[in-house]
N, C-alpha and C positions, 0 to 999 in steps of 0.2 A: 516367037509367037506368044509364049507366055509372057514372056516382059510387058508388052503389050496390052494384053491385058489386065497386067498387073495396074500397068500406067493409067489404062482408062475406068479402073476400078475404083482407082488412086485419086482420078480426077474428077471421077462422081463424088466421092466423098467429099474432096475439096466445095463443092458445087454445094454438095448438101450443107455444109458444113457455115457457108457464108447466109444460104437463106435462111439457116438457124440462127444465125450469127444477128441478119437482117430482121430475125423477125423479135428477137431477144431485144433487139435492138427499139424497135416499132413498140414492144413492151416497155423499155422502160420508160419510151417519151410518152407514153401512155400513163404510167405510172405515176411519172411527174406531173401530167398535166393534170391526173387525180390528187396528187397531192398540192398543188397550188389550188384547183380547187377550192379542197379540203380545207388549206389553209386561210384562203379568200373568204372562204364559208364560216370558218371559225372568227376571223379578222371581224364580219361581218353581223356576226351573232353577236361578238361579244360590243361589238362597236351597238348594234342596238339596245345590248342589255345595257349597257351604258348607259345610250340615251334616257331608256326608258327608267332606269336608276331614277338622271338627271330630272326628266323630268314629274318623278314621285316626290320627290326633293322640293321643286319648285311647285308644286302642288302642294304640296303638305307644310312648306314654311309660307304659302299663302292663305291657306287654312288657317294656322296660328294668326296670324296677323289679322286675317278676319275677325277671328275669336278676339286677338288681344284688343283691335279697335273697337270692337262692339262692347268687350269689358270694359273699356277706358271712358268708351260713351256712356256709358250706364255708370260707373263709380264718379265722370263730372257731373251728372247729371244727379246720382244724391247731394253733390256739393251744392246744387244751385238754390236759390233762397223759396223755391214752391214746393219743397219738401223741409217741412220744420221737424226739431227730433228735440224734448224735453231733456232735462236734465239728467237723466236716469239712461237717455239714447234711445229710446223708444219713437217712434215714428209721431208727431200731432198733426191727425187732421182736423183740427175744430175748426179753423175757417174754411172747410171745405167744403163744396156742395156735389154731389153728381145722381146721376137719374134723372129721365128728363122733367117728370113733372118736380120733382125738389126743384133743379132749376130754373124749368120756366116759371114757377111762382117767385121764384128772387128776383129775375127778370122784370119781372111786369110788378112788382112791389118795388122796383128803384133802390135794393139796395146797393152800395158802394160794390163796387166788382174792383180786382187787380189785372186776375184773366183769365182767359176762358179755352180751353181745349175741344176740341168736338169734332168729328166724323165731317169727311164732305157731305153724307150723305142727311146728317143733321142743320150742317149750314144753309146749302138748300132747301129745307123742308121749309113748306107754307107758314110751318107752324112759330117757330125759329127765324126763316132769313130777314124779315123788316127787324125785329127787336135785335141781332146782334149788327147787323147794318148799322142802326143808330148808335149804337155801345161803339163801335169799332172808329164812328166819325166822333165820338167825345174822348177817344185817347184809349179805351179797353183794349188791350192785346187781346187779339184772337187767333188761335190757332190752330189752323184745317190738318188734323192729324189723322194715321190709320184705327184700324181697331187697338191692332196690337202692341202701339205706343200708349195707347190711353190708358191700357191694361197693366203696361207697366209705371206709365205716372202713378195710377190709384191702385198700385201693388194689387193688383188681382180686385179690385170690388166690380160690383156688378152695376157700370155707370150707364149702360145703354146710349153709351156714343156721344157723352158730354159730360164735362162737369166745371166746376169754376172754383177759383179761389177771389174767398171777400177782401174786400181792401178794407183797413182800418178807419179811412178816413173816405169822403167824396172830395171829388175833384171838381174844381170849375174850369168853363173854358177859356182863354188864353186872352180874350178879350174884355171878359172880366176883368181877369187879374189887372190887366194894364190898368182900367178902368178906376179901379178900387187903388191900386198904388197910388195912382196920380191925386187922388180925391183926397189919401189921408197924406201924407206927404210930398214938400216942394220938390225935395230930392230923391227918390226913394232909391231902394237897393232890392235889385231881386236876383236871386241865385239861381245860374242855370248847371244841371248836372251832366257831363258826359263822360257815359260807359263806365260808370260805378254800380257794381254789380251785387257788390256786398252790401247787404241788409245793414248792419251793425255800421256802416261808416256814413250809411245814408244817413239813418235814424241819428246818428251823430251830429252829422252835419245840419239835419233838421235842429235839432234841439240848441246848436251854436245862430242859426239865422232867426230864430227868433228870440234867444237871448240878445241878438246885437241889434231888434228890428228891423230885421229883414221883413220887407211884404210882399213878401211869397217865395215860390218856389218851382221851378220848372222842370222836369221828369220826364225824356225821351219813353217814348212805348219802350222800342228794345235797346237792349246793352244797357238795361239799367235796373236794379231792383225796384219791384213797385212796394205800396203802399203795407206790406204784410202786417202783421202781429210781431214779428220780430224789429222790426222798423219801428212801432209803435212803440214798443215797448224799449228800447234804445231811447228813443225820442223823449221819453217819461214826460208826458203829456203835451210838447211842443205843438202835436201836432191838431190838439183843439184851439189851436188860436194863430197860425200861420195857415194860411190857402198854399194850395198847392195846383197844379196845372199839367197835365199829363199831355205829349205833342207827339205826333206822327211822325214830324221832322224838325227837327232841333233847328238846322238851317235855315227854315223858311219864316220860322219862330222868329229868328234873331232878326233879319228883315222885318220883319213885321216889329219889333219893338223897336228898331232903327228909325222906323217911319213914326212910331209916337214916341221919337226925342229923348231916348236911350242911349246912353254912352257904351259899349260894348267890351266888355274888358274880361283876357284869359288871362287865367295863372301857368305859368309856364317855367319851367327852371332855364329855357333858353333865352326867356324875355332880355330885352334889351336896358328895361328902364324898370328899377326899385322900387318897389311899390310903397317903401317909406318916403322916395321923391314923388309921388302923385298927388296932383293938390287940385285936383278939379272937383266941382259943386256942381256935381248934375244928376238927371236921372242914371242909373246903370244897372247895367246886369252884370254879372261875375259870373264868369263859365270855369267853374270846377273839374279837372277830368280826372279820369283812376291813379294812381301810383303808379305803375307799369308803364300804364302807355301812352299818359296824359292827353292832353285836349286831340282831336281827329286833327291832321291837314285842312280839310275843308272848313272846319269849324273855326281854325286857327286864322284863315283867308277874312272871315268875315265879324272878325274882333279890329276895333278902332285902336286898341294898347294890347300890348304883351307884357305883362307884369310878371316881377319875381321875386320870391322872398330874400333877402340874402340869408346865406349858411355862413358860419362862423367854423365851424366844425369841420368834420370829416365825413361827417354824414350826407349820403348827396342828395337827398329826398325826404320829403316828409310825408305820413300820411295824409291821405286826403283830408280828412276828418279835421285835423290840424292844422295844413295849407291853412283850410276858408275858416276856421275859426280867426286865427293870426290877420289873416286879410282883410275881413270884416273888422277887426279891430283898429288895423289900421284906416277904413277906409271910414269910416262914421266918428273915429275920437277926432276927427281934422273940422 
């Protein structure tokens, strides 16, 4: 009898023993299932601190790039030839006008403009839209800008939403020019510019066409330097006795001088034919384009000859300034 219940004593405890056993058990997959969790959770924090890392990262190295392009626009932007700096490096605005009534009385006084900047809200006004309307159909750049660009063209002045820079010289229009070529000479030569931007190679190239009698000169609105004080003054005085012609579009130009009996001829380093072998006697134009990137495609489409100097050398370009000096020479000693 004792045994017996020794046995069933024996075998509660067994009993107890396994539900501990069961419930030890239920804890640890309890345990695990908190620690995968835990670990899920950790995986998952740290995987967002990551992201978030990543993209502070790509936030912030687009901020610079912000900043660096807007620096880069602003330091080409002193480069360009409507900001002139004296000898000393000092800023010169003496050809410049801004405030609207200084300008409107340049305006309505006809003097020589290169170009003009101003507010949409100035281009519209009554006061304003017919006078740069007219300025803008004789070749005057104009340009509908915010406040805060104007602000930094005229380094901080108080322009009230315009202002201009004078050209050295006036311009006539395009049908002049032909007009007047054809009148003083059988053959005339007149020089067209594309996309030379620099002041200094203009005012060069001014001063070489009217040493080789050139009658006149042609001068796209944009991608080209206009008329400045630096221009002028390069030019050392060429540019009182050469006309010059200021065009919208340089293409429709060429057309147009095709049609009054214009021979059409680029300088091109890919040209096919020597321009020491050109031996034609006619009217023409010469289209000049920059060093870098010479004459446009399109521009190239609507030239009669592709001319090219020959290089002897190693050098595989000449400056522009150069080019049309050489060219001109060649094309008037014949």
């Amino acid at each position: 009898m004792k045994n017996t219940s020794k046995n069933n004593f024996s075998g509660k405890n067994n009993k107890q023993s396994k539900k501990n056993s069961n419930f030890y058990s239920k804890n640890s997959n309890y345990s695990n299932k908190n620690n995968k969790f835990l670990t899920n959770s950790s995986k998952n924090n740290n995987s967002h601190n990551l992201n978030e890392s990543n993209n502070n990262k790509k936030n912030f190295s687009s901020l610079n790039r912000r900043e660096s392009k807007s620096k880069s626009n602003f330091e080409a932007f002193n480069k360009t030839s409507y900001v002139f700096k004296d000898q000393s490096g000092n800023k010169n605005f003496d050809d410049w006008i801004w405030g609207k009534h200084s300008v409107y009385e340049s305006l309505i006084n006809e003097r020589a403009i290169n170009r003009i900047w101003c507010t949409s809200e100035i281009f519209s006004s009554e006061k304003f839209y017919i006078l740069l309307k007219e300025l803008k159909l004789k070749g005057v750049l104009i340009e509908e800008v915010s406040w805060n660009r104007l602000s930094q063209i005229t380094f901080g002045a108080s322009h009230q939403g315009i202002a201009l820079q004078l050209a050295c010289s006036k311009t006539i229009p395009l049908n002049e020019l032909i007009e007047s070529a054809m009148k003083n000479s059988s053959n005339p030569i007149i020089l067209a510019l594309d996309g030379i931007t620099d002041p200094h190679n203009v005012g060069a190239i001014i001063r070489s066409a009217e040493a080789f009698d050139c009658k006149g000169i042609i001068i796209p609105q944009r991608r080209s330097a206009g008329l400045t004080g630096t221009v002028a003054k390069v030019a050392a005085g060429a540019l009182e006795h050469l006309p010059v012609t200021r065009v919208v579009n340089l293409n429709r130009s060429l057309e147009e001088l095709k049609k009054n009996g214009f021979l059409v001829l680029g300088l091109s380093g890919n040209g096919k034919l020597s321009i020491s072998k050109f031996h034609e006697k006619t009217p023409m134009v010469v289209i000049v384009g920059a060093e870098d990137k010479g004459i446009s495609l399109l521009t190239q489409k609507k030239c009669d000859f592709l001319l090219k100097i020959p290089l002897k050398g190693k050098t595989s370009s000449l400056n522009a300034s150069v080019a049309a000096a050489i060219s001109l020479f060649h094309l008037t000693s014949k």
